[in-house]
C-alpha angles and dihedrals in degrees: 000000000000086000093048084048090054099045095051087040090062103033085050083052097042083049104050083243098159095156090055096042094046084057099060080067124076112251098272114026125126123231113203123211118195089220105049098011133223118010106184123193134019098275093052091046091051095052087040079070104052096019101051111001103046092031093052095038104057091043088054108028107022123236083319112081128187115202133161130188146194122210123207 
């Protein structure tokens, strides 16, 4: 299960899928980034994904983007 969680975790990521990732989380969890801080609830989460990480991302880092996470 967890490595099923983990691999869609990171191809929803890799996709700007921000509707699919923000569904791996309950309704209204909160997913905390070290670099923009709480996103709580699935709408949020999803924006958080289009609207900070693949933004920023492909103005740092190009179309290649290197991310690592902790989850806790």
């Amino acid at each position: 299960m967890f490595e099923t969680l983990t691999k869609n975790f990171t191809k929803y990521i890799c996709q700007n899928d921000g509707e699919s990732l923000a569904n791996l989380f309950l309704k209204d969890d909160c997913y905390h980034d070290y670099i923009y801080g709480n996103f709580r609830g699935r709408k949020n989460i999803s924006i958080m994904l289009s609207d900070y990480f693949h933004r920023d991302g492909e103005v740092f880092f190009g179309k290649c983007m290197i991310m690592r996470w902790k989850i806790t």
